[in-house]
N, C-alpha and C positions, 0 to 999 in steps of 0.2 A: 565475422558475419555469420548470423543464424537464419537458415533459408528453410528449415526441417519442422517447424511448428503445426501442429494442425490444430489452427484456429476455431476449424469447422465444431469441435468438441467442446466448447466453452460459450457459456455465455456473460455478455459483455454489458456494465453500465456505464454511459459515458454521461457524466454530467458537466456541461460547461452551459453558461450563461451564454457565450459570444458566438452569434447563428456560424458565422461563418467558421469560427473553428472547429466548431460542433461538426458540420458538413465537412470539412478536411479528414479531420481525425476518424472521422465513422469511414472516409470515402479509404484512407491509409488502411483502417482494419480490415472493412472489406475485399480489398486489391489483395490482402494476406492472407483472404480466405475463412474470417468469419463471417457467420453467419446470421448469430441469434445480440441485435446489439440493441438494447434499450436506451433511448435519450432521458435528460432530465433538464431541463433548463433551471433550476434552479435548487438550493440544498434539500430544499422541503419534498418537495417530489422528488426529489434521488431519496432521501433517507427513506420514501412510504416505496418506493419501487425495491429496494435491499430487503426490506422487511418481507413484502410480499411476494418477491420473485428470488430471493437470495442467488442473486448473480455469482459466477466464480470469481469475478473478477470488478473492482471496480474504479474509473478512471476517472478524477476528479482535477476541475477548476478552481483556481482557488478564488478567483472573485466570482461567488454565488449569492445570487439573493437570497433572504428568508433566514437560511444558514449557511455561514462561509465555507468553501473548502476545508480550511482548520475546523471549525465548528462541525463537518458533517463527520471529518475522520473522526473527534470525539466521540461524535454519535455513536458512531460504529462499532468505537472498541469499547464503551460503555454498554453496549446491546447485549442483554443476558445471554441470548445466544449463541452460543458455540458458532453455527456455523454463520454468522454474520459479524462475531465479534473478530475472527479470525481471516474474516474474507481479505485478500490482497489488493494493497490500495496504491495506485500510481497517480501521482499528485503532480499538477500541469502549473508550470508559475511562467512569466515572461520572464524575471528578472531574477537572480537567488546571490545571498551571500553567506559564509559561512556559519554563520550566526542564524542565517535563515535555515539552512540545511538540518542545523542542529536540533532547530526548535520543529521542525516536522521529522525530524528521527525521532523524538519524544512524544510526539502525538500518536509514531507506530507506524507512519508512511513506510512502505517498501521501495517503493523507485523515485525519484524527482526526474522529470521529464523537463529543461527549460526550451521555452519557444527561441525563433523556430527548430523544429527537429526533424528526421527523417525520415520515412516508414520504416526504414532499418532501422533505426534506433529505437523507433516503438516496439518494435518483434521482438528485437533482443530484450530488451527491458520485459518485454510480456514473455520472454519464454526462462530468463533467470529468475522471474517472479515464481512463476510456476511451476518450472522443472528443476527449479535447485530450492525448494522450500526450506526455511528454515524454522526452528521450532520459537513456540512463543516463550516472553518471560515477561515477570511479573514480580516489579519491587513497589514499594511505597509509593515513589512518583511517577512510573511504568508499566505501562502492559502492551506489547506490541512483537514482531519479529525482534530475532535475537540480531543487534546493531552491527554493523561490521565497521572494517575501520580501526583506525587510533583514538576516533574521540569516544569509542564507545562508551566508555566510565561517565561520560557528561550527558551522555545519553541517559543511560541508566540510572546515575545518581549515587555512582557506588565510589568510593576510596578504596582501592587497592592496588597493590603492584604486579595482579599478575596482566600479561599482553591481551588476553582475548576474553568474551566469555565463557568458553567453554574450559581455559583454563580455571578463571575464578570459579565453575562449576566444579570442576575437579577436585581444588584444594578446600571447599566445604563440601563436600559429598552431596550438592546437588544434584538430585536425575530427575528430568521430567517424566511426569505421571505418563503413562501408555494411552490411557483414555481421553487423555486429554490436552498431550503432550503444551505443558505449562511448566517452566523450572518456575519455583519462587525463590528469589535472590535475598 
């Protein structure tokens, strides 16, 4: 259990379609003590609200109109800019199977959140997002957080036997650039 986050420091985009979870979710962040939290009811206005406000943070639905959840993280990690293509995406599903998991590790999701869940589960997920950052990478069918896990090779799209990424990093003398901390794979 993480009870040490200061929320107050971050600001928050929460885009969900469904009023009432919209209102849960903002009501959970706020009881944790943020502050500055933007809504979007739908993909298109989250993507023009990331562009204009580049949130540190942002929490996504995956049934959104205009653009889906899947569709807006595209967005996102498609976005020239550094500090929007990189921003931390926590992706909100009712329902997930492992096949589902996999195909939003590829899009670059950082958390999967499934309903229902608990304000503690949202903190923890928002303070691993944040306080354990991980560096980005970048292959032919990839660009997002470096995967964790066993499936990350499916993640990524790599054939290799070493266990992690940072091992396949090691064994080609991959290091991510300083300025822009990106390995390409």
């Amino acid at each position: 259990m993480i009870d040490h986050v200061q929320l107050t420091r971050y600001r928050f985009l929460l885009a969900e379609s469904n009023t009432w979870d919209r209102r849960q979710i903002s009501s959970m962040l706020r009881a944790a003590g943020a502050v500055d939290i933007q809504h979007a009811n739908d993909g298109s206005e989250a993507l023009e609200t990331i562009v204009q406000q580049a949130p540190d943070i942002a929490i996504i639905g995956e049934r959104l109109s205009f653009l889906s959840g899947r569709e807006l993280v595209s967005a996102i990690r498609d976005h020239e800019s550094k500090p929007i293509n990189h921003m931390p995406v926590l992706f909100i599903v009712s329902k997930i199977s492992r096949k589902g998991m996999t195909e939003l590790a590829r899009l670059g999701v950082h958390e999967v959140l499934c309903k229902p869940f608990s304000t503690q589960t949202l903190i923890d997920r928002i303070y691993w997002t944040l306080m354990v950052p991980r560096p980005f990478i970048r292959t032919r069918g990839y660009f997002g957080p470096e995967p964790r896990g066993k499936f990350w090779k499916q993640v990524v799209g790599i054939s290799t036997s070493s266990d992690t990424p940072r091992d396949y990093m090691a064994t080609t003398n991959a290091v991510p650039a300083a300025e822009t901390d990106i390995v390409e794979l």
